[in-house]
Backbone bond lengths (Angstrom), bond angles and torsions (degrees), N, CA, C in turn:
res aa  C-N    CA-C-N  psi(-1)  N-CA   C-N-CA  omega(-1)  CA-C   N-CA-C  phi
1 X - - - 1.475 - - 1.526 108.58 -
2 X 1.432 119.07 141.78 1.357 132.75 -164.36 1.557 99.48 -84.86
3 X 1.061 131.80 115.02 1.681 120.44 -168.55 1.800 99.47 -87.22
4 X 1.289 108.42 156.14 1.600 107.42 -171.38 1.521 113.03 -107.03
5 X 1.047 123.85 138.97 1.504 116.59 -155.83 1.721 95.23 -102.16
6 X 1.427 104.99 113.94 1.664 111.65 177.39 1.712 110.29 -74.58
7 X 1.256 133.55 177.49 1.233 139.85 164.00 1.740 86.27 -122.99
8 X 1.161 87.50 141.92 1.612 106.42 171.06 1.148 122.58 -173.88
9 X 1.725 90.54 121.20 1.503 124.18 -155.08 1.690 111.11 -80.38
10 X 1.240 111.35 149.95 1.645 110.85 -159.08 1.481 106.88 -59.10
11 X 1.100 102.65 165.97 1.673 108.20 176.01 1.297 116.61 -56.24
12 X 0.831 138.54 -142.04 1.381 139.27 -178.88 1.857 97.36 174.37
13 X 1.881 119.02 129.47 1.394 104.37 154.83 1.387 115.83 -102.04
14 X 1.080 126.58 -170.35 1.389 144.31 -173.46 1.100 113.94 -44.40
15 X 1.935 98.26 -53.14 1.089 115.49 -177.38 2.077 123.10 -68.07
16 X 0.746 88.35 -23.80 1.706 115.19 166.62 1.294 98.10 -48.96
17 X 1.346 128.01 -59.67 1.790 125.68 -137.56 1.432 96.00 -82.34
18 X 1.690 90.72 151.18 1.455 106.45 179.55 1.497 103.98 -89.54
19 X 1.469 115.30 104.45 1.471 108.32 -175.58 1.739 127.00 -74.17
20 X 1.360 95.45 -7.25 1.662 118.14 -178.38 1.419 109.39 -71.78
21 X 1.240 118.33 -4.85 1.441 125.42 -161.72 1.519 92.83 -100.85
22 X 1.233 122.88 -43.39 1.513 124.89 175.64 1.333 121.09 -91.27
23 X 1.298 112.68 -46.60 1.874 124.34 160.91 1.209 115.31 -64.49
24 X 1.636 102.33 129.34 1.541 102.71 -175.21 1.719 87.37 -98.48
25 X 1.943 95.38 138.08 1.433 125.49 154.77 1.647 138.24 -26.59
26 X 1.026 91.65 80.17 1.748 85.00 -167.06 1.858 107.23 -89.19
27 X 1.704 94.41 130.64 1.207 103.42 -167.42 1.309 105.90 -116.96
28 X 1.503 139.89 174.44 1.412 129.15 -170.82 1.867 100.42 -81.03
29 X 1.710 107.13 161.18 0.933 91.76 -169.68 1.358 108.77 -78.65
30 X 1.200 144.10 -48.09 1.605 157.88 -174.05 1.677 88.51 -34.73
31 X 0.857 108.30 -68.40 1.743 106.04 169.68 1.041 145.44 -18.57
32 X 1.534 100.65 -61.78 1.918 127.05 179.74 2.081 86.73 -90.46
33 X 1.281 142.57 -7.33 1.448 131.79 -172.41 1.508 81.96 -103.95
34 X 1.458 156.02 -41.24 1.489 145.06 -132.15 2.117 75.18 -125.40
35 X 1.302 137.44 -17.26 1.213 112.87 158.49 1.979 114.84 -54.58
36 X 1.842 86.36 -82.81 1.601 101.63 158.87 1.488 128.14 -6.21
37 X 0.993 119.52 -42.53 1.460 138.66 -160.71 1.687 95.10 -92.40
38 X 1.329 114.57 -53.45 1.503 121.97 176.74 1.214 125.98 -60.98
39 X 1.517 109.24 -31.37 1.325 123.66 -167.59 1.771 90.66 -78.86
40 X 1.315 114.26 -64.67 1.690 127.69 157.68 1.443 95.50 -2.58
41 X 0.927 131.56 -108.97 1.516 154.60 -102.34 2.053 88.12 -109.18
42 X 1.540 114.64 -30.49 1.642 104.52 151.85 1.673 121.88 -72.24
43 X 1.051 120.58 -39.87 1.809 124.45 166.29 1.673 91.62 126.00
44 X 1.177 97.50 19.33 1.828 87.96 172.67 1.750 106.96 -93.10
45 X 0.931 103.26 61.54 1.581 125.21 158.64 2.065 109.39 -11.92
46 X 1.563 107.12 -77.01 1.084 117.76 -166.47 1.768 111.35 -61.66
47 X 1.522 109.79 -30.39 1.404 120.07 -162.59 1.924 104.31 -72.12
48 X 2.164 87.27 -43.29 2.022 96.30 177.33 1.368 114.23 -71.93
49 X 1.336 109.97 -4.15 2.155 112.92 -176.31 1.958 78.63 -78.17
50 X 1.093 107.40 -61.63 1.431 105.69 -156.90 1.228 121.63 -59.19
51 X 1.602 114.14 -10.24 1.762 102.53 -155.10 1.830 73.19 -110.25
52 X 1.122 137.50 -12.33 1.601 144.55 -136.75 1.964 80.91 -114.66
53 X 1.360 121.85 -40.91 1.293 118.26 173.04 1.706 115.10 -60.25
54 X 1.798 95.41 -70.85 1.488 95.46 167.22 1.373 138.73 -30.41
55 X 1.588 114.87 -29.61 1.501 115.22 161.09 1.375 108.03 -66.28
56 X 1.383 144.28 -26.49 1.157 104.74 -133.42 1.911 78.52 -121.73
57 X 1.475 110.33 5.24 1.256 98.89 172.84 1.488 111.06 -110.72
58 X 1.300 122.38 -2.98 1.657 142.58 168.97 1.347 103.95 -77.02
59 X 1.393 113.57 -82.80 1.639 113.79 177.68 1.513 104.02 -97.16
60 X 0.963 118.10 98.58 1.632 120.93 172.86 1.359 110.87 -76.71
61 X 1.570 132.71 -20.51 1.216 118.14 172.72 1.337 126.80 -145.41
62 X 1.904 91.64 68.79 1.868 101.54 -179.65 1.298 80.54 -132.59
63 X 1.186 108.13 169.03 1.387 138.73 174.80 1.254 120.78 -35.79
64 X 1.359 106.86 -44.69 1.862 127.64 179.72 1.403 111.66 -54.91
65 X 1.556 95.89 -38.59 1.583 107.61 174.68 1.335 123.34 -69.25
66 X 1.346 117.34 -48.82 1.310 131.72 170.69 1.661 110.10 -43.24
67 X 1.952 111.71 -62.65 1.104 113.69 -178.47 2.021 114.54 -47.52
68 X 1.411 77.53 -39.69 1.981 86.44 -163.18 1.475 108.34 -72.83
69 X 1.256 144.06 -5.09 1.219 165.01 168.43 1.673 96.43 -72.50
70 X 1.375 128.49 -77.85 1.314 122.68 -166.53 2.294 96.61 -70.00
71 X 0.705 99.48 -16.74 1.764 98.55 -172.74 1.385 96.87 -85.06
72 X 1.083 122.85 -54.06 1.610 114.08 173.63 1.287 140.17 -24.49
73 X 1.622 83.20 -62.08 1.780 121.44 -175.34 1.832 95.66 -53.24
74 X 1.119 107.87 -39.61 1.615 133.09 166.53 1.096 109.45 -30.06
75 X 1.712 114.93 -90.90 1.155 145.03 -157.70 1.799 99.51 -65.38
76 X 0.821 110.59 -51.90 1.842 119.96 167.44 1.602 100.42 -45.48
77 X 1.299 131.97 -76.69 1.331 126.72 169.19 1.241 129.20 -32.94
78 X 1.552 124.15 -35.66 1.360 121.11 177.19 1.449 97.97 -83.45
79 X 1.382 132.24 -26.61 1.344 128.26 175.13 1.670 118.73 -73.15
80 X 1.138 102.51 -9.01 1.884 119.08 175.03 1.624 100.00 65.46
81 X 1.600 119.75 45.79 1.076 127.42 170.64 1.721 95.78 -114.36
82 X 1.522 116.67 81.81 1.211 132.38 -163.25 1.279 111.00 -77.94
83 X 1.495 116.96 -50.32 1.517 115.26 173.88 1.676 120.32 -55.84
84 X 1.419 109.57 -33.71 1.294 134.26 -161.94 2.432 82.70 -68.92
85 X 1.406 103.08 -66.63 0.948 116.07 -160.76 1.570 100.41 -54.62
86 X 1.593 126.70 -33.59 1.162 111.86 -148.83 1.806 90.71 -111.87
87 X 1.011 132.68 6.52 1.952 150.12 134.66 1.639 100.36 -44.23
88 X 1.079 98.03 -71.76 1.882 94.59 -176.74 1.254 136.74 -63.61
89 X 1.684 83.64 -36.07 2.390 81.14 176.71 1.565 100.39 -88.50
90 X 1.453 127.55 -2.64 1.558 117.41 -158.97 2.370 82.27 -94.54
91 X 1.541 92.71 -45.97 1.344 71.96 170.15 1.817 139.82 -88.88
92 X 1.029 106.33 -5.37 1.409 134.26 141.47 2.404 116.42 -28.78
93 X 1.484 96.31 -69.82 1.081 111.12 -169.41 1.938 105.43 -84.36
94 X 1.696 113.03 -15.14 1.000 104.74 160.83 1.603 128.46 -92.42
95 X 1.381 113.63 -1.81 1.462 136.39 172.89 1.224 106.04 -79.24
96 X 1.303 122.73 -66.58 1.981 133.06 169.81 1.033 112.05 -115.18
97 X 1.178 116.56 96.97 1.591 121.57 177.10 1.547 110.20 -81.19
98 X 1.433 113.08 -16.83 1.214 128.85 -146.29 1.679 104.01 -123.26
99 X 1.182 109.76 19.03 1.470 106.62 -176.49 1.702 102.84 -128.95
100 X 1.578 109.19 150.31 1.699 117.49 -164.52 1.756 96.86 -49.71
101 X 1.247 137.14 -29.77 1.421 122.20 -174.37 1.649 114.96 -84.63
102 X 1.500 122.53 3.50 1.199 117.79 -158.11 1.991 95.55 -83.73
103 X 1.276 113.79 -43.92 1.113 108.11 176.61 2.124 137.96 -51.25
104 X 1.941 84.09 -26.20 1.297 122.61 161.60 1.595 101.42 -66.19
105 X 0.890 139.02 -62.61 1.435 139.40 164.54 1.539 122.54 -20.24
106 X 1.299 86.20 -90.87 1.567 106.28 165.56 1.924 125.80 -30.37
107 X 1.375 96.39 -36.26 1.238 123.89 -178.03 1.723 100.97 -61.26
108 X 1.721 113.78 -71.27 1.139 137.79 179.78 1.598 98.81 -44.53
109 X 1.473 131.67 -24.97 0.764 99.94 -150.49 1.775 90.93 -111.26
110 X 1.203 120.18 -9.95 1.543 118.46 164.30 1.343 115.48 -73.94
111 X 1.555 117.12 -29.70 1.768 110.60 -173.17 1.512 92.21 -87.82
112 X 1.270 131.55 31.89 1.551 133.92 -164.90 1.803 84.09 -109.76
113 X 1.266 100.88 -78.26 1.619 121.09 170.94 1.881 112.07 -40.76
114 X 1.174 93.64 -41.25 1.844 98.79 -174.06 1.360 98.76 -56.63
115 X 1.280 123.67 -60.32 1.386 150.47 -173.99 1.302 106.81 -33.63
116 X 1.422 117.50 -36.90 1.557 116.21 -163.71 1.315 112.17 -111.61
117 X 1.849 109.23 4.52 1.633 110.84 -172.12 1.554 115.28 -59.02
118 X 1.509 124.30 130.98 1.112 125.87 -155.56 1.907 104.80 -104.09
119 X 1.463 120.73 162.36 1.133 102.60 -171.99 1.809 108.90 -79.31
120 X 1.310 98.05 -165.80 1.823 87.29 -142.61 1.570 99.53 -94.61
121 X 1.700 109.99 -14.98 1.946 84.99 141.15 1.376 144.02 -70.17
122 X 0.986 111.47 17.10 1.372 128.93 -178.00 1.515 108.45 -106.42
123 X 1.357 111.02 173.80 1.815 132.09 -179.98 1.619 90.80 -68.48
124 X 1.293 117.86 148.02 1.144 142.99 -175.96 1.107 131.28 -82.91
125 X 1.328 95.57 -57.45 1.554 129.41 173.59 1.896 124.79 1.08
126 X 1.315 85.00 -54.09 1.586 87.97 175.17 1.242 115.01 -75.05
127 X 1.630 135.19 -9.49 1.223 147.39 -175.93 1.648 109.89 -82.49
128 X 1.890 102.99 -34.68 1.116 119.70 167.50 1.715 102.56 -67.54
129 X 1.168 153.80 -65.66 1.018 154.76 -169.93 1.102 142.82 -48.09
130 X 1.699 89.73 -35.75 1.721 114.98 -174.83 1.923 91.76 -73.53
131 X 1.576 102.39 -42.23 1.767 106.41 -176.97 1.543 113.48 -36.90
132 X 1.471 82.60 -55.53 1.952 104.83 -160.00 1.464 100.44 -55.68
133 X 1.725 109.57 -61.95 1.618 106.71 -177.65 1.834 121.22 -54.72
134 X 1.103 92.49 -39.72 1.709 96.36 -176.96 1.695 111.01 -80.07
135 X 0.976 136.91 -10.56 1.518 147.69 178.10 1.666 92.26 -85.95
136 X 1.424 119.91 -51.55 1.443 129.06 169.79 1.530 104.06 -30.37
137 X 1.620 100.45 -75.76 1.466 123.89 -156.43 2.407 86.23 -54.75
138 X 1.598 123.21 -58.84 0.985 99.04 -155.05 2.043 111.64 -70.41
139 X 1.144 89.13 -26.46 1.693 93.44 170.11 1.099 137.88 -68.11
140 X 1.724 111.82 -8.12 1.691 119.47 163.93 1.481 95.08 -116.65
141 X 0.567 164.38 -19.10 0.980 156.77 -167.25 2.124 130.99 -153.11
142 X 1.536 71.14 61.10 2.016 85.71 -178.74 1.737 114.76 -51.23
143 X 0.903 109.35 -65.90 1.357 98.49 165.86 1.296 158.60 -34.53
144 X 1.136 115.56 -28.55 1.057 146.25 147.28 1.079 130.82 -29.27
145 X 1.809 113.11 125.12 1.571 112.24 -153.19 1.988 117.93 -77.66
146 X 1.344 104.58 -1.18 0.931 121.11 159.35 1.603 145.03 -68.38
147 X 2.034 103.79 -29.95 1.116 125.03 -173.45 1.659 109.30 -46.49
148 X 1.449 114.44 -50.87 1.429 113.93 166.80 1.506 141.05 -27.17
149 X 1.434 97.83 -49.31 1.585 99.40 177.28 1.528 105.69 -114.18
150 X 1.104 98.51 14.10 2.232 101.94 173.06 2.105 81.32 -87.45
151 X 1.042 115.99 -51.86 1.375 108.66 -163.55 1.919 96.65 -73.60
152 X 1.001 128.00 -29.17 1.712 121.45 163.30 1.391 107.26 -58.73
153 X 1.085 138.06 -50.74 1.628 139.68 177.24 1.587 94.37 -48.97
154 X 1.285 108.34 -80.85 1.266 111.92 -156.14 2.081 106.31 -42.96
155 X 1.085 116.05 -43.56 1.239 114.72 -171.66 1.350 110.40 -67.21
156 X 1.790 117.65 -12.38 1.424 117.50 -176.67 1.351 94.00 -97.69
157 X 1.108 149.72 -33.33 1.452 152.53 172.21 1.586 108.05 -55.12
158 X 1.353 113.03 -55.01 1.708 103.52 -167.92 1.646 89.93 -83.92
159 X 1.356 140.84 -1.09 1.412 140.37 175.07 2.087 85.18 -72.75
160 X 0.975 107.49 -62.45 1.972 110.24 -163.02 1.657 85.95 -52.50
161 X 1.310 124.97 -52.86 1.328 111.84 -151.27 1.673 109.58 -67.51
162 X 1.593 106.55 -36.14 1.003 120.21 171.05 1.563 115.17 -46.23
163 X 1.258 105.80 -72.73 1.689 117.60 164.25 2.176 122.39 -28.09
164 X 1.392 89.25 -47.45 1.785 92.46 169.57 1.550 108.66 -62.90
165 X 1.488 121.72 -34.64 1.386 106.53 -164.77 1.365 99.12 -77.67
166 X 1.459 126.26 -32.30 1.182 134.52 175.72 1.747 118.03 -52.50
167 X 1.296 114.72 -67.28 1.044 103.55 171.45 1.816 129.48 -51.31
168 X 1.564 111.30 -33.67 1.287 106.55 -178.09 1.387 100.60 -81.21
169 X 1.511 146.69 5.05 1.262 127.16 174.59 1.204 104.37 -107.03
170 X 1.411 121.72 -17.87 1.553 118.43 147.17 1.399 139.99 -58.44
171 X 1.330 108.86 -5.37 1.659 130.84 -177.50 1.615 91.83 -112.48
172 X 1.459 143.13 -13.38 0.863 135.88 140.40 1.179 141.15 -79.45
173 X 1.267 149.97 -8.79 0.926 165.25 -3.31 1.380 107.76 111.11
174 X 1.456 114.96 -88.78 1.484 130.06 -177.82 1.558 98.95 -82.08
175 X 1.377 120.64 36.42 1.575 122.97 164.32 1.313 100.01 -125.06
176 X 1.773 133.42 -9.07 0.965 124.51 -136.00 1.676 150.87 41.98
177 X 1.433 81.79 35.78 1.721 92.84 -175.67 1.745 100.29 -94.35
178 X 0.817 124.25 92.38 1.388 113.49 -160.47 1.598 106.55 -104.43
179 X 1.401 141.62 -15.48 0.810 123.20 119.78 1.728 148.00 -26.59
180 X 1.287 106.04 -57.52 1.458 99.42 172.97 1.790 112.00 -86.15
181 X 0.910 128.46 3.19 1.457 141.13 153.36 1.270 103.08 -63.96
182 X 1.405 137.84 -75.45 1.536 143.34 -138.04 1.843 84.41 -89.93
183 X 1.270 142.69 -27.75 1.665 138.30 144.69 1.483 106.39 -30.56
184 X 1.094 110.36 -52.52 1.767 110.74 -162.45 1.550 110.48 -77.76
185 X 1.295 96.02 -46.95 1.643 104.90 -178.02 1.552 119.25 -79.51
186 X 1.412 106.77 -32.82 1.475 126.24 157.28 2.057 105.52 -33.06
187 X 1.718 100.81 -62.79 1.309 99.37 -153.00 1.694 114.49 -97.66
188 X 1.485 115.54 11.23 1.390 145.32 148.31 1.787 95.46 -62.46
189 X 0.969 131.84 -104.16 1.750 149.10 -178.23 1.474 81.71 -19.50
190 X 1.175 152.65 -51.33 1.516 130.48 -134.83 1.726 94.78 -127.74
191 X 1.252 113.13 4.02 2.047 111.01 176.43 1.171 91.65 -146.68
192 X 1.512 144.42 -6.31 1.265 123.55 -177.36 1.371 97.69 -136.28
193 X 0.917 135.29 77.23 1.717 130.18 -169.77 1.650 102.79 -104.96
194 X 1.230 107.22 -35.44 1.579 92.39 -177.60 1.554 103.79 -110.92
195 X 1.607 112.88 61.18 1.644 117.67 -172.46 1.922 79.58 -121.99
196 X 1.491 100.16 175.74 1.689 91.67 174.73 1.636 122.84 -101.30
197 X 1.548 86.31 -1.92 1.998 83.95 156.32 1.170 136.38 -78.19
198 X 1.560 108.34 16.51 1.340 114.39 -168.53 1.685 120.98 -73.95
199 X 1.334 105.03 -35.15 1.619 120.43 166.69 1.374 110.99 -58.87
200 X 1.521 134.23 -50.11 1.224 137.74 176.06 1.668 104.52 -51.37
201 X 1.197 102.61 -51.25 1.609 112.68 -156.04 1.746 98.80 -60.54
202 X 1.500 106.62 -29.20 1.711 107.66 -166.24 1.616 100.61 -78.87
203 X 1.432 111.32 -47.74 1.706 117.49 167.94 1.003 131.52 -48.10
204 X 1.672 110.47 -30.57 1.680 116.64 177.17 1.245 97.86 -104.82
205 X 1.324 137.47 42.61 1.504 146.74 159.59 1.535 96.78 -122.12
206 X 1.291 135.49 -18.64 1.282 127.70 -136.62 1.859 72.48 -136.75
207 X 1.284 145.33 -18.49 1.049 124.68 162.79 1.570 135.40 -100.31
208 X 1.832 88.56 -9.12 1.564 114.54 156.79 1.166 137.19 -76.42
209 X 1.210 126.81 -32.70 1.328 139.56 163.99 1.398 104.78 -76.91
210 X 1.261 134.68 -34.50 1.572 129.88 165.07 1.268 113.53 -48.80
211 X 1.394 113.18 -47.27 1.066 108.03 -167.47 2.003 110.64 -83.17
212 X 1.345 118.16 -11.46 0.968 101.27 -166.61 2.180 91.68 -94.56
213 X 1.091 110.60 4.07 1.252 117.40 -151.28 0.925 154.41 78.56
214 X 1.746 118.89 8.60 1.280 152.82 165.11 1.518 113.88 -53.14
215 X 1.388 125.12 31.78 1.477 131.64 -166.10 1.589 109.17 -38.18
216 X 1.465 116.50 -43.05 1.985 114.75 -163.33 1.567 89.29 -57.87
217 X 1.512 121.46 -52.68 1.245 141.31 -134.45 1.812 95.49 -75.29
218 X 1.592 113.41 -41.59 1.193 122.29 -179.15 1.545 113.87 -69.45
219 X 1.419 108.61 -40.77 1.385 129.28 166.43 1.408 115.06 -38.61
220 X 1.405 99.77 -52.07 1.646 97.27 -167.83 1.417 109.36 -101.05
221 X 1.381 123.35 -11.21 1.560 113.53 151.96 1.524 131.02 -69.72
222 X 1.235 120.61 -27.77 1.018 130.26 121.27 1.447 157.30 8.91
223 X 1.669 97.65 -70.55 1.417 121.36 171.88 2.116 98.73 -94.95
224 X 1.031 89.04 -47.34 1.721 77.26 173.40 1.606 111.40 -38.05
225 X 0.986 101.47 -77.03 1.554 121.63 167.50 1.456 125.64 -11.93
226 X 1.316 97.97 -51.54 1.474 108.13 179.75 1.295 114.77 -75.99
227 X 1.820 109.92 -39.31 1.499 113.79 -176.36 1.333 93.45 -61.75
228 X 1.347 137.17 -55.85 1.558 121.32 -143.82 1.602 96.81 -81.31
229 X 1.600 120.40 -43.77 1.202 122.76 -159.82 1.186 114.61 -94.23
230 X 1.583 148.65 -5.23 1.272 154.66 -131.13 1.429 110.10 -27.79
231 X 1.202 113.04 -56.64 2.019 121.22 178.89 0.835 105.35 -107.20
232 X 1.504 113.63 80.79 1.866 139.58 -162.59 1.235 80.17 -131.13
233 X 1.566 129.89 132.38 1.795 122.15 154.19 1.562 96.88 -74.72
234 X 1.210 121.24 -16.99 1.143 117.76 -178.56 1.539 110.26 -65.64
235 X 1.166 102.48 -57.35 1.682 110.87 168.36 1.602 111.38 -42.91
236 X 1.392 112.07 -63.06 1.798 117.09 171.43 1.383 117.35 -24.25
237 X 1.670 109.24 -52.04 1.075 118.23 -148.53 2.192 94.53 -94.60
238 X 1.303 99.71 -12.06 1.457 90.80 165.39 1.340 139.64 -91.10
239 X 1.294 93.80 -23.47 1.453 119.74 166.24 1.642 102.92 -56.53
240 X 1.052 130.91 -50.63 1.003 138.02 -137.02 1.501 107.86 -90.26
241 X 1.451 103.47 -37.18 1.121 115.93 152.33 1.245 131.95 -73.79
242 X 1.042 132.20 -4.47 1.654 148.98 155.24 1.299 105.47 -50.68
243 X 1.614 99.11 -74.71 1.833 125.89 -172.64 1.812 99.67 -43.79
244 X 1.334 118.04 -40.31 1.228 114.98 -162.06 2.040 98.74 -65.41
245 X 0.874 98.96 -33.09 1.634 101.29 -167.90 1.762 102.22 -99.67
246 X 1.156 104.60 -14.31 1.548 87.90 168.87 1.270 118.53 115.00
247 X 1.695 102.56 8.65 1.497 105.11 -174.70 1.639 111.12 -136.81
248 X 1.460 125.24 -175.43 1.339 117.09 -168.12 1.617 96.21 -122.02
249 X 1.353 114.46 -174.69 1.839 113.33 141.70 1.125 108.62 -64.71
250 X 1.189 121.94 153.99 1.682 145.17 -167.69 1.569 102.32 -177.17
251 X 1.170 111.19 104.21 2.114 108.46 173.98 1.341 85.32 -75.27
252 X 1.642 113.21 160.39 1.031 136.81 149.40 1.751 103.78 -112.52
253 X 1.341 107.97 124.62 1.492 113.47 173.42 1.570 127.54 -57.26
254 X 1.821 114.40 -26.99 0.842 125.04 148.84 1.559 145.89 -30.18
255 X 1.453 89.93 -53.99 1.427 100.41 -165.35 2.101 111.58 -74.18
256 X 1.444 95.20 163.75 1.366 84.17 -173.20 1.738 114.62 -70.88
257 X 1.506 117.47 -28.95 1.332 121.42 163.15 1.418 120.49 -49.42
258 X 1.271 124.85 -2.56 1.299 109.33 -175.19 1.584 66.73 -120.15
259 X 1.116 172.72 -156.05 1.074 158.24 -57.92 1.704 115.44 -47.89
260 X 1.552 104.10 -60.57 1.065 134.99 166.11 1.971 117.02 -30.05
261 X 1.520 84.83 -35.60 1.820 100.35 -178.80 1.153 108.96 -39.38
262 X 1.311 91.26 -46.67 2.067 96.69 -146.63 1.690 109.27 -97.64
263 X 1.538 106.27 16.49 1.379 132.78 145.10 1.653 123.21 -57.02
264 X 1.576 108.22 -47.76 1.351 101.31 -147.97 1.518 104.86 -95.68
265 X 0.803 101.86 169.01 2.160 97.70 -150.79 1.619 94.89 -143.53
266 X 1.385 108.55 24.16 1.990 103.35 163.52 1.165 129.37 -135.86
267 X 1.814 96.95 23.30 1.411 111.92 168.12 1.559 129.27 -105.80
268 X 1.562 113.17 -159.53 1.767 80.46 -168.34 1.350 103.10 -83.83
């Protein structure tokens, strides 16, 4: 047998090894936070997550850390690493709830959820989320220079959710399921009244109950309709369908749609 000739490199002691190669570098924190910050403000996104981490696993409990915790959660968000972002400010805002960035937190962590709202054939969920966090953000923290567009989110979120019930009672609907249609559109009018499907929702009550023969019921969705919406084509187009069968708007005080009326807050 041909023996194989190895190379083999000198020993090496302990004292030899480059321990920097396995030990990570610990640098001051003001340092690794005014890197972060640089990297920020050039668009190197991935480089300020990292130097903004390293604080907070070097000095875990100075200030730098604290700051670099809510900046992160940041820097992850502009990178559309949303889960990543909304891990850090949620634990961020449960660490200092009580400090001027926590509301900043909280914030990060609804336009985290906003970010991912899906269109309205789709799961919702994040529409649900974006609500919860930003209703958070205006109920601890009213003041807050944020409160403004946490309450614009939220109205575009319960608008999507609004929109899902809509579409699935429209897929009921044009099956003739008109029962589980007048459920969907039913529960739009009575949780979403000041969303902008609300005119649709009263017409496709007012063309569902027609059709099932529920005339008072069509009547008075109908007449809701008209009071809030008057120059609604939606309204036009219910009327019209009234006229075809022989009848007008007429509320009935009874019914739960006329209860529901004096809910909706985007008419005149």
């Amino acid at each position: 047998m041909i023996g194989i000739p190895l190379t083999l490199s000198a020993c090496q002691s302990d004292d030899d090894i480059d321990l920097s190669t396995y030990v990570e570098q610990t640098e001051p924190a003001d340092v690794l936070y005014n890197q972060a910050l640089a990297n920020m403000n050039a668009g190197r996104l991935t480089e300020a997550s990292r130097k903004f981490d390293a604080i907070d696993r070097q000095h875990p409990y100075s200030e730098y850390a604290r700051k670099s915790m809510v900046m992160g959660a940041f820097a992850n968000y502009r990178q559309g690493k949303y889960e990543e972002a909304i891990n850090s400010a949620k634990r961020y805002v449960s660490l200092y709830p009580n400090t001027p960035d926590a509301a900043y937190a909280q914030y990060i962590i609804g336009l985290s959820y906003f970010r991912q709202i899906r269109d309205v054939t789709q799961d919702q969920k994040e529409a649900r989320r974006t609500i919860e966090a930003m209703e958070e953000l205006v109920q601890r923290w009213p003041e807050s220079e944020y409160v403004d567009d946490a309450r614009t989110k939220i109205r575009f979120a319960r608008d999507q959710l609004a929109g899902k019930e809509m579409q699935t009672g429209r897929y009921y609907l044009e099956r003739r399921e008109y029962i589980a249609s007048i459920k969907r559109f039913r529960y739009v009018v009575e949780n979403y009244s000041n969303t902008r499907h609300i005119e649709e929702a009263l017409a496709r009550l007012t063309e569902a109950y027609m059709a099932m023969g529920l005339t008072s019921e069509a009547q008075t969705a109908a007449a809701v309709l008209g009071q809030n919406y008057p120059d609604s084509q939606w309204y036009k187009d219910s009327y019209k369908l009234l006229q075809s069968g022989g009848l007008e708007p007429r509320e009935n005080q009874g019914s739960w749609i006329s209860k529901a009326g004096t809910l909706i807050t985007g008419g005149a």
